[in-house]
DOLUMPA-411141 format. One record per atom (N, C-alpha, C, O): residue in one letter; x, y, z. Coordinates in steps of 0.2 Angstrom, whole numbers, padded with zeros to 4 digits, always signed. Layout:
# DOLUMPA-411141
aXYZ
...
END
This chain:
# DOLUMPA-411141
x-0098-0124+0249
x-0102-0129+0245
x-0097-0135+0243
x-0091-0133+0242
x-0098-0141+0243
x-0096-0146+0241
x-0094-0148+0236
x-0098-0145+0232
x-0089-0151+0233
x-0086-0156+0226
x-0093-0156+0222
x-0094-0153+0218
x-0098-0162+0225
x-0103-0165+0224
x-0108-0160+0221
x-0111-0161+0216
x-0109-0155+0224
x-0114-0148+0222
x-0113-0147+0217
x-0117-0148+0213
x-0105-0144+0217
x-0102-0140+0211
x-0102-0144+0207
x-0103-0141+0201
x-0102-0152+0207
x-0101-0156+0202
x-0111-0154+0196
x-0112-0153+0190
x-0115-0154+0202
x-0121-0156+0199
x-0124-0149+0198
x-0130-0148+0196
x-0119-0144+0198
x-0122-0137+0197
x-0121-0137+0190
x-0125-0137+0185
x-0113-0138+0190
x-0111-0138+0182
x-0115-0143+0177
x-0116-0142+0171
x-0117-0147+0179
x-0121-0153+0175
x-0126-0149+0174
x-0125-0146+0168
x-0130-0149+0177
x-0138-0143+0177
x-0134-0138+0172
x-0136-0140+0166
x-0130-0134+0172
x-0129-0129+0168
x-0128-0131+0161
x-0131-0128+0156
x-0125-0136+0160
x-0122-0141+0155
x-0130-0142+0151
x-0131-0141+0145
x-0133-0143+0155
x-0139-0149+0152
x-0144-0142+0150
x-0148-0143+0146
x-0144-0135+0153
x-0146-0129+0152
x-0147-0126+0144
x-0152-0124+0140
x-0139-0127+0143
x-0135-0122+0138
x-0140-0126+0135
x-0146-0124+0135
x-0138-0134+0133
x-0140-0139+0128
x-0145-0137+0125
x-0145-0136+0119
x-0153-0137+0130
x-0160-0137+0130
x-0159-0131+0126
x-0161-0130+0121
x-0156-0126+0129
x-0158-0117+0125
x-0155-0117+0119
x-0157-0113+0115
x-0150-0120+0118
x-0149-0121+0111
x-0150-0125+0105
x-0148-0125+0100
x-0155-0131+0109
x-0160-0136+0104
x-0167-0135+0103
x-0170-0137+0098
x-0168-0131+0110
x-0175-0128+0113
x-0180-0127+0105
x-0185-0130+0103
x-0176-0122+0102
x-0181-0117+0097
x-0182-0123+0090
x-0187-0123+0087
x-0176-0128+0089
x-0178-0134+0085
x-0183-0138+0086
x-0185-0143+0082
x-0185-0138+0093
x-0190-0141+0097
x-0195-0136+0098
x-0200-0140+0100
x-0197-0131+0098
x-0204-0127+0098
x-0203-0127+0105
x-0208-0126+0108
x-0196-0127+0109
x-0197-0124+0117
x-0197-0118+0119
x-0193-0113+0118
x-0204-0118+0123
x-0204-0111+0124
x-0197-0108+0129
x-0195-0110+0135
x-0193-0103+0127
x-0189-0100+0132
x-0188-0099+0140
x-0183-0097+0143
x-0195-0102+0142
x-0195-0098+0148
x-0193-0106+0152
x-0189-0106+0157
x-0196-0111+0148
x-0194-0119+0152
x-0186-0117+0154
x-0184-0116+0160
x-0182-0117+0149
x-0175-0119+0151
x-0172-0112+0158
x-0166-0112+0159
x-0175-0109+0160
x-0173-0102+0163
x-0177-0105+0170
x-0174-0106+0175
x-0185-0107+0169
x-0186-0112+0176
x-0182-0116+0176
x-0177-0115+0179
x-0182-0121+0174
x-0177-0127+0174
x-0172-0128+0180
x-0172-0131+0185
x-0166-0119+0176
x-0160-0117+0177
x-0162-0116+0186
x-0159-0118+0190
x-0168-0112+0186
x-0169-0110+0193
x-0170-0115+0199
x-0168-0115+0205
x-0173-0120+0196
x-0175-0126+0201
x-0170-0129+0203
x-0170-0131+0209
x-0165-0132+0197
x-0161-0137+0198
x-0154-0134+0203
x-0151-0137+0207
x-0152-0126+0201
x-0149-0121+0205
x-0152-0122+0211
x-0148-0125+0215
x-0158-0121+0214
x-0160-0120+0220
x-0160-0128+0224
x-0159-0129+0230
x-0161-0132+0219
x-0161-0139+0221
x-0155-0141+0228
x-0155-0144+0233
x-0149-0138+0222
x-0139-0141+0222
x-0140-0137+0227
x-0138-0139+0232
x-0142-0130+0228
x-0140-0127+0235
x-0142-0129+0242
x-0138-0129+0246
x-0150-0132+0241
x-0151-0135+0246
x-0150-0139+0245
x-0147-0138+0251
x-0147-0146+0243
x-0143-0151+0245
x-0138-0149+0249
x-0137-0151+0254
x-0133-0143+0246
x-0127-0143+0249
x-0127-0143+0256
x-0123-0147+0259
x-0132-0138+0259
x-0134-0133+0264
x-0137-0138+0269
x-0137-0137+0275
x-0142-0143+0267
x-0148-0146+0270
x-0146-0152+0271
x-0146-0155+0276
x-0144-0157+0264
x-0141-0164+0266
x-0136-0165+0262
x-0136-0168+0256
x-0130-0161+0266
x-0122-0163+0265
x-0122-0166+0259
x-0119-0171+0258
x-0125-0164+0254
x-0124-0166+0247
x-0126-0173+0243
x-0125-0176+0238
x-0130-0176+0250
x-0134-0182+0246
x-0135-0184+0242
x-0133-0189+0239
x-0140-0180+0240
x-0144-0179+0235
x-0138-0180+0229
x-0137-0185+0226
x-0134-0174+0229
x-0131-0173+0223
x-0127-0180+0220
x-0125-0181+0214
x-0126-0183+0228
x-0121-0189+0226
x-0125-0197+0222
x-0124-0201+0217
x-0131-0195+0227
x-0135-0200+0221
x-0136-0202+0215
x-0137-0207+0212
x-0137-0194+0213
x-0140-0193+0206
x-0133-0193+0202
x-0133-0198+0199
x-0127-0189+0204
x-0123-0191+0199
x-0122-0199+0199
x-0125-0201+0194
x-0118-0203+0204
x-0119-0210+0204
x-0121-0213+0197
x-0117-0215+0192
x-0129-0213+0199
x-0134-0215+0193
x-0133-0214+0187
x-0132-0218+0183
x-0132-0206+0185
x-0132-0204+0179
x-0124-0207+0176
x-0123-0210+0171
x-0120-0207+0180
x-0111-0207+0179
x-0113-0214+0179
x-0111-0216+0173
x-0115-0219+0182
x-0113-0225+0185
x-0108-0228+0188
x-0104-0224+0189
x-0108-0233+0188
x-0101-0238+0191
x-0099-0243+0186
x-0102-0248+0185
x-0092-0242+0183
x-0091-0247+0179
x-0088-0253+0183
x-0087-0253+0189
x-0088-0259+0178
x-0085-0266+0185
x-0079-0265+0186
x-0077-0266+0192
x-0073-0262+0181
x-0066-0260+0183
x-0065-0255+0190
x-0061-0255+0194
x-0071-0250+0190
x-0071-0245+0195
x-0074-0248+0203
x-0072-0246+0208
x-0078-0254+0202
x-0082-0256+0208
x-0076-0260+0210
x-0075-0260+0216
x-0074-0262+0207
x-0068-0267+0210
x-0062-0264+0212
x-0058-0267+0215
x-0061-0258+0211
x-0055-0252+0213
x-0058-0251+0220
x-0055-0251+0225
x-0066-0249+0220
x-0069-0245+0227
x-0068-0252+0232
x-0064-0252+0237
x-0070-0256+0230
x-0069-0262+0233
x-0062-0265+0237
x-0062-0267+0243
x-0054-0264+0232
x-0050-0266+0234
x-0048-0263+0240
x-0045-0264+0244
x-0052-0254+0238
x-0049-0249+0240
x-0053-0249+0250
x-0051-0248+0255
x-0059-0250+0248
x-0062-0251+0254
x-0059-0255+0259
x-0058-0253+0265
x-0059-0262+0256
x-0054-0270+0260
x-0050-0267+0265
x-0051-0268+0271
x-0044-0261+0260
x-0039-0260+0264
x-0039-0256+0270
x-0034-0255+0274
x-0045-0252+0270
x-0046-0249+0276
x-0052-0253+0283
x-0055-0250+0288
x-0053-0259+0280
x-0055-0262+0282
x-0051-0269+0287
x-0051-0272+0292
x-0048-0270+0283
x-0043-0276+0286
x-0038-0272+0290
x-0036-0275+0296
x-0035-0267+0289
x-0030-0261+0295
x-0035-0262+0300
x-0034-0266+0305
x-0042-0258+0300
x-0045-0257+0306
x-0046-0264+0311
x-0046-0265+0317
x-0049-0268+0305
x-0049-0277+0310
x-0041-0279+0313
x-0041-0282+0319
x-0036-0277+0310
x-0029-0280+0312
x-0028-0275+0318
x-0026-0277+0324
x-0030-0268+0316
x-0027-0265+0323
x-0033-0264+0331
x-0032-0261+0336
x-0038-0267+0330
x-0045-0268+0335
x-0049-0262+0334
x-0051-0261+0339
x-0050-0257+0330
x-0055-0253+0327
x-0062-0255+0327
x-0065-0257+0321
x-0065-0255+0330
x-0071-0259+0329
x-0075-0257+0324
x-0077-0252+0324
x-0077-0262+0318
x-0081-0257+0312
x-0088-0260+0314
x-0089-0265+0317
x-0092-0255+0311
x-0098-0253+0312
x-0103-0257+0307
x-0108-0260+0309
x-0102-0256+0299
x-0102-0256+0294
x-0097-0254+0285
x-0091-0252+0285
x-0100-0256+0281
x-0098-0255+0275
x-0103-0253+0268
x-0107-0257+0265
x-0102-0249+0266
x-0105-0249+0259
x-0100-0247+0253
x-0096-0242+0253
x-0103-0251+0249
x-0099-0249+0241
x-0101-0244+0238
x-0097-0241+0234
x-0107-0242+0238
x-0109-0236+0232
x-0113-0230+0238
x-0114-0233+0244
x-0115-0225+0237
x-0118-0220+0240
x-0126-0222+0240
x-0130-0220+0244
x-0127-0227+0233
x-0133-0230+0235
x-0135-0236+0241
x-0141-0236+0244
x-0131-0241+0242
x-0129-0244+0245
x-0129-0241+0254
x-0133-0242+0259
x-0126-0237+0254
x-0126-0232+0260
x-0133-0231+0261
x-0137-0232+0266
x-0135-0226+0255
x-0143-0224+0258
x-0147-0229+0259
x-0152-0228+0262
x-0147-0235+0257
x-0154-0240+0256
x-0151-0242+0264
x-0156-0244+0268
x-0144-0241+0266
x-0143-0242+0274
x-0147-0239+0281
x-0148-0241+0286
x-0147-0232+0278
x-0150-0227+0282
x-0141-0225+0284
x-0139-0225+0290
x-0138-0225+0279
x-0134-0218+0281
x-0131-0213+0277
x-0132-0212+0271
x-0128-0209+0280
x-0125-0202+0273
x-0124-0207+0268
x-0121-0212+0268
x-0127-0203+0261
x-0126-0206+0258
x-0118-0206+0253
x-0117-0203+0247
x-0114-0209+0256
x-0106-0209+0254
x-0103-0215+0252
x-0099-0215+0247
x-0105-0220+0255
x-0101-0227+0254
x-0095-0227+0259
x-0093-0222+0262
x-0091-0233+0260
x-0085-0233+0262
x-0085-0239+0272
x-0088-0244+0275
x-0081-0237+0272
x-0082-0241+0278
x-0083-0238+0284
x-0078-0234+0284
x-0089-0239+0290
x-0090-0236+0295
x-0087-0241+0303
x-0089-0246+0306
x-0083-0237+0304
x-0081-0238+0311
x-0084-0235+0318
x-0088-0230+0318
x-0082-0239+0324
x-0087-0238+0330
x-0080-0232+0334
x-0076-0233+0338
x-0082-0227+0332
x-0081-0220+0334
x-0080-0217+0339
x-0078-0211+0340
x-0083-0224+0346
x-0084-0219+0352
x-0080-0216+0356
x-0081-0212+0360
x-0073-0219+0355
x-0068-0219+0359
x-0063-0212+0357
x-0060-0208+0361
x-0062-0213+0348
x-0059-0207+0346
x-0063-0201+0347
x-0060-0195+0347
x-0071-0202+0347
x-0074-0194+0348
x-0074-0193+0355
x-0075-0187+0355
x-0073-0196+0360
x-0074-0195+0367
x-0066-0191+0369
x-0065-0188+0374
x-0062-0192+0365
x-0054-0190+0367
x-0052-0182+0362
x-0048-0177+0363
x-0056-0184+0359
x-0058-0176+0354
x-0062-0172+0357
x-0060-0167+0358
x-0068-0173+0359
x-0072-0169+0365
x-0068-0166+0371
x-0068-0160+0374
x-0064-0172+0372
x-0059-0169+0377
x-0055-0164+0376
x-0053-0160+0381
x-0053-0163+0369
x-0048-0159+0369
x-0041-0162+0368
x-0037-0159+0366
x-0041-0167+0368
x-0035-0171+0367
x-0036-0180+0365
x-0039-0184+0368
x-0031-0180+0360
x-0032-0190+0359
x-0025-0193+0359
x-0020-0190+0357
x-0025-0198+0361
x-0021-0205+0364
x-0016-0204+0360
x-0019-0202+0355
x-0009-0205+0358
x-0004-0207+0353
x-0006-0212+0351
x-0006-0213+0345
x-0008-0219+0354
x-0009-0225+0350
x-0016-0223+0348
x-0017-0222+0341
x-0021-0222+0350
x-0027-0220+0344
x-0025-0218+0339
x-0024-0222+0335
x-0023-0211+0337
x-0022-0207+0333
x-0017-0212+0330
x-0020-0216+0326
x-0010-0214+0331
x-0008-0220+0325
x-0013-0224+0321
x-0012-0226+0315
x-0017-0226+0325
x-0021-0232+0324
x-0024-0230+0317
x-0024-0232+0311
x-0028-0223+0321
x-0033-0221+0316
x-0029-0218+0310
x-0033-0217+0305
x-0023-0216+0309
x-0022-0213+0304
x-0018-0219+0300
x-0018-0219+0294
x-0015-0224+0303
x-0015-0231+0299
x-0021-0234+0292
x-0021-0237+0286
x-0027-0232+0297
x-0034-0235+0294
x-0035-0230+0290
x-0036-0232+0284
x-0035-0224+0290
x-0036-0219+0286
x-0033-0218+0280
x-0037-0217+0275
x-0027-0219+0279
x-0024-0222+0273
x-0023-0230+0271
x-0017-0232+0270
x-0027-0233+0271
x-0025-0239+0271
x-0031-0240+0265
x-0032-0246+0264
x-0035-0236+0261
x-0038-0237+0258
x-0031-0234+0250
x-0029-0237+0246
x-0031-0228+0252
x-0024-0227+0246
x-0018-0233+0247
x-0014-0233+0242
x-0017-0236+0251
x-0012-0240+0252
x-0014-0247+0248
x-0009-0250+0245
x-0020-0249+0248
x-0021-0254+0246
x-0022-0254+0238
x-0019-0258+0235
x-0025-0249+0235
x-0023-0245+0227
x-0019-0247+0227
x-0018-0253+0224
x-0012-0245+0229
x-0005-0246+0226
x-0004-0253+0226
x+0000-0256+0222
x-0007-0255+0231
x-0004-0262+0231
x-0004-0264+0224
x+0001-0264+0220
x-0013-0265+0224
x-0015-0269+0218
x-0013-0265+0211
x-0011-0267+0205
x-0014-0259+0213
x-0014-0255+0202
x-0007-0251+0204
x-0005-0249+0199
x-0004-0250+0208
x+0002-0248+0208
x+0001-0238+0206
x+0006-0235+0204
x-0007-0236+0209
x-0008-0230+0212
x-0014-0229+0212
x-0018-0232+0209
x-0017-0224+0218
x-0023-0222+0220
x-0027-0219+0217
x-0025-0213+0217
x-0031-0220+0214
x-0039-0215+0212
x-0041-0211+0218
x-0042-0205+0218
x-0043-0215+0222
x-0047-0212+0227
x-0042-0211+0232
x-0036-0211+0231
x-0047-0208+0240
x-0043-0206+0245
x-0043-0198+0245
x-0039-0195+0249
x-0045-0194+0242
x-0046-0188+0244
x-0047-0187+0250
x-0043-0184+0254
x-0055-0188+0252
x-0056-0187+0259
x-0054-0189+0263
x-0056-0187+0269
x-0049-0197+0261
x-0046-0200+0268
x-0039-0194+0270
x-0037-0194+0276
x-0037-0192+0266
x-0032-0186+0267
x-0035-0181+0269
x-0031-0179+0273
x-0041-0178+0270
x-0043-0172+0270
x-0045-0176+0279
x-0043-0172+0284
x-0048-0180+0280
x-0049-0182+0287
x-0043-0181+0291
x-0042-0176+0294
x-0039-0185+0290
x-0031-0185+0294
x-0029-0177+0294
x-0029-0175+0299
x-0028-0173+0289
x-0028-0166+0292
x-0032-0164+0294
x-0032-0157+0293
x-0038-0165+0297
x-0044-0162+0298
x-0041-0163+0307
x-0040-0158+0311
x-0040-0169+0308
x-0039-0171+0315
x-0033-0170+0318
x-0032-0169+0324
x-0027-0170+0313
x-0021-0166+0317
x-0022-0160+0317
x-0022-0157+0322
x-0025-0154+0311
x-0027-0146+0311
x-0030-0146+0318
x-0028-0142+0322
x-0035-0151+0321
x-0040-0150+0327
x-0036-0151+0334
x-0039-0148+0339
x-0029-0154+0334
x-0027-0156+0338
x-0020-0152+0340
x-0016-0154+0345
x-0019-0146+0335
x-0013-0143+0333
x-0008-0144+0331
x-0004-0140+0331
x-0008-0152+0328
x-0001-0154+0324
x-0001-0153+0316
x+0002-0158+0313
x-0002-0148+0313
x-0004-0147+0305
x+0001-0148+0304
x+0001-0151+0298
x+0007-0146+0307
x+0013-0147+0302
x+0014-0153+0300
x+0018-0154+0295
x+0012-0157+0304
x+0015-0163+0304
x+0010-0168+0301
x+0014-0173+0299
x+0003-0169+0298
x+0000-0169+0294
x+0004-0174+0289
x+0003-0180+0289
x+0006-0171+0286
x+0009-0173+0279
x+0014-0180+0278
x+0014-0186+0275
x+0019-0177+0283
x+0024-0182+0286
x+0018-0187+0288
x+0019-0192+0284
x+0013-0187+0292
x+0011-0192+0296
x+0006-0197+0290
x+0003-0203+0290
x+0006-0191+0286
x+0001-0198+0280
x+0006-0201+0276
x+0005-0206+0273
x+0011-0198+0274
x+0015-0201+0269
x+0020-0209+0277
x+0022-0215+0274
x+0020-0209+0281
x+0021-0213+0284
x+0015-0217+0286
x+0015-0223+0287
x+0012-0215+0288
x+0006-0221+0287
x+0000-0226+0283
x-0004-0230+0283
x+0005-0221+0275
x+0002-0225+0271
x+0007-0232+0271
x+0006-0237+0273
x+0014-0230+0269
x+0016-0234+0272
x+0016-0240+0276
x+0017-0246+0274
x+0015-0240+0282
x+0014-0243+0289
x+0010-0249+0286
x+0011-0255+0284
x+0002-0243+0286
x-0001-0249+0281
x-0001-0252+0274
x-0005-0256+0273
x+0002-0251+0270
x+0004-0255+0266
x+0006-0259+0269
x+0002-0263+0271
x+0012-0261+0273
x+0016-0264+0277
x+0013-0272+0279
x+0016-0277+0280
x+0006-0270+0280
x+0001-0273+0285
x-0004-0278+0281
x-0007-0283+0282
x-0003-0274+0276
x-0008-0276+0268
x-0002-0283+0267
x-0003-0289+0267
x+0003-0279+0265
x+0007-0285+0259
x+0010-0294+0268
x+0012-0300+0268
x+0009-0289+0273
x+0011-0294+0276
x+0004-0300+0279
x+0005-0304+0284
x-0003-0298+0277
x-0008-0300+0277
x-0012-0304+0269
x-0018-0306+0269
x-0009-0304+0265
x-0010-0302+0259
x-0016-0308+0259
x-0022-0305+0259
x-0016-0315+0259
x-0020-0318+0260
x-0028-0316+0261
x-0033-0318+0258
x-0027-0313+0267
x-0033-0312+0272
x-0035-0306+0269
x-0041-0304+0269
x-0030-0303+0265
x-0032-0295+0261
x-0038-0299+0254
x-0044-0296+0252
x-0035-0304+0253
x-0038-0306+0244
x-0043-0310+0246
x-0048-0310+0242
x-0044-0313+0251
x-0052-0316+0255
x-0057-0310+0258
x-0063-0312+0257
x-0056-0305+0261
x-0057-0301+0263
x-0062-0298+0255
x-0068-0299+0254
x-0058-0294+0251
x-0058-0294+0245
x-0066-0297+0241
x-0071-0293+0240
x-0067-0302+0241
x-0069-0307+0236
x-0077-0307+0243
x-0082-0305+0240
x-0075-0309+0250
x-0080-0306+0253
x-0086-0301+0253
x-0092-0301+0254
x-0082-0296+0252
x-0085-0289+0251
x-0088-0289+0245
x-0093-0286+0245
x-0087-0292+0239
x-0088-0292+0233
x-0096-0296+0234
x-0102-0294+0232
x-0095-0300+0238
x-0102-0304+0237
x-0105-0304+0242
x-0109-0308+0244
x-0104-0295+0246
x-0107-0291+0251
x-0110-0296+0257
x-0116-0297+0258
x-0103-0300+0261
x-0103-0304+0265
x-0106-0298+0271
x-0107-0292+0270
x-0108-0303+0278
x-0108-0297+0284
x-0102-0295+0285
x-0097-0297+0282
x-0102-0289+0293
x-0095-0289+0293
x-0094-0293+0300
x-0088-0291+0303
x-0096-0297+0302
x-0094-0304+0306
x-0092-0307+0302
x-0087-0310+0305
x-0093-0309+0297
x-0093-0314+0293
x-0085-0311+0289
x-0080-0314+0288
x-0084-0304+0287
x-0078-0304+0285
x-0071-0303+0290
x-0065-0304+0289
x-0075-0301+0296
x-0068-0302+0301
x-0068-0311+0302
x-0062-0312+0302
x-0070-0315+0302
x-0070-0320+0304
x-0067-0325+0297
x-0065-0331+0298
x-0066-0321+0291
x-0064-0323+0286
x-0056-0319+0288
x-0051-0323+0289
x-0056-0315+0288
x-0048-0312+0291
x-0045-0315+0297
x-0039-0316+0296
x-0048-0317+0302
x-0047-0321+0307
x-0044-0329+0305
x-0042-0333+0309
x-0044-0330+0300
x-0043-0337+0296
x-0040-0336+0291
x-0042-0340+0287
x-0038-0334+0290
x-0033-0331+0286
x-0027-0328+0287
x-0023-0328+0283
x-0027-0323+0293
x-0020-0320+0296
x-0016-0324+0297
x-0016-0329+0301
x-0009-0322+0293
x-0002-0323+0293
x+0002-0324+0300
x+0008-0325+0301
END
């Protein structure tokens, strides 16, 4: 089961305890808070199990919101894995900022930036991928934590861009190396970040006023150093 689930089972529970212990100052009958508990448990399961936790990500989302200090962290944090992939020929597919953003797209509802995939999953199918792929792609993969540090001097986010890159060396049998290979590729890309910087804070301000993504390569394109 998922962060996401767990996150929205404990909430349910939270919002459960609440009801059962205000319920009776309210004339609630006992049995509400006990369906409640069942439905919304059965809910977060089937999210977890049926759609990879969509559900759960939206409702949190909404209920937590997005402050403008945090959209602009998702943001800087996005760019950076966005300008690595345009600088190193990744072709991107798409971008979204919030998990709602994503679904009004028709895609999982996660956010973040989507790349044209065809070439890394055809070398994976095979059983093996490229040394410059794999750099490529684990450059881009931290390049969302790299760009954090740039601007705030550390990452919030980036869990699952970590959990990816060991997901693909685990798949490839290089798990030891894993580690080594993120803490140098955050690097690499920071590298790429502060020697692009311009085209990084145009890129930035693009996304903010949710340009295309023609439109923001071609903003990077005019601006690279």
């Amino acid at each position: 089961m998922n962060q996401t689930a767990i996150n929205l089972i404990a909430i349910s529970i939270f919002s459960i305890t609440i009801s059962s212990l205000l319920g009776p100052l309210f004339n609630v009958p006992p049995a509400i808070p006990a369906v409640l508990t069942f439905c919304l448990l059965g809910l977060a399961t089937v999210d977890s199990f049926n759609w990879q936790g969509q559900l759960g990500t939206l409702l949190i989302e909404k209920i937590s919101g997005i402050s403008p200090e945090n959209r602009q962290r998702i943001i800087h944090h996005e760019a950076g894995h966005f300008l690595v992939a345009h600088l190193l020929e990744i072709p991107i597919a798409g971008y979204a900022l919030s998990a709602w953003e994503a679904f009004q797209q028709g895609q999982s509802a996660q956010g973040g930036v989507r790349f044209d995939d065809q070439k890394l999953n055809a070398e994976l199918e095979q059983g093996q991928i490229s040394a410059l792929i794999l750099e490529r792609y684990s450059k881009v993969w931290m390049a969302g934590i790299a760009a954090e540090q740039f601007v705030y001097g550390n990452a919030q986010g980036g869990a699952e861009d970590r959990q990816k890159l060991r997901a693909i060396y685990t798949q490839i049998g290089m798990a030891s190396q894993a580690q080594i290979k993120e803490r140098g590729s955050a690097l690499q890309a920071l590298n790429l970040i502060q020697t692009h910087q311009e085209a990084y804070q145009a890129l930035v301000e693009a996304m903010t006023k949710k340009l295309s993504v023609e439109e923001c390569c071609q903003l990077i394109d005019q601006h690279r150093s």
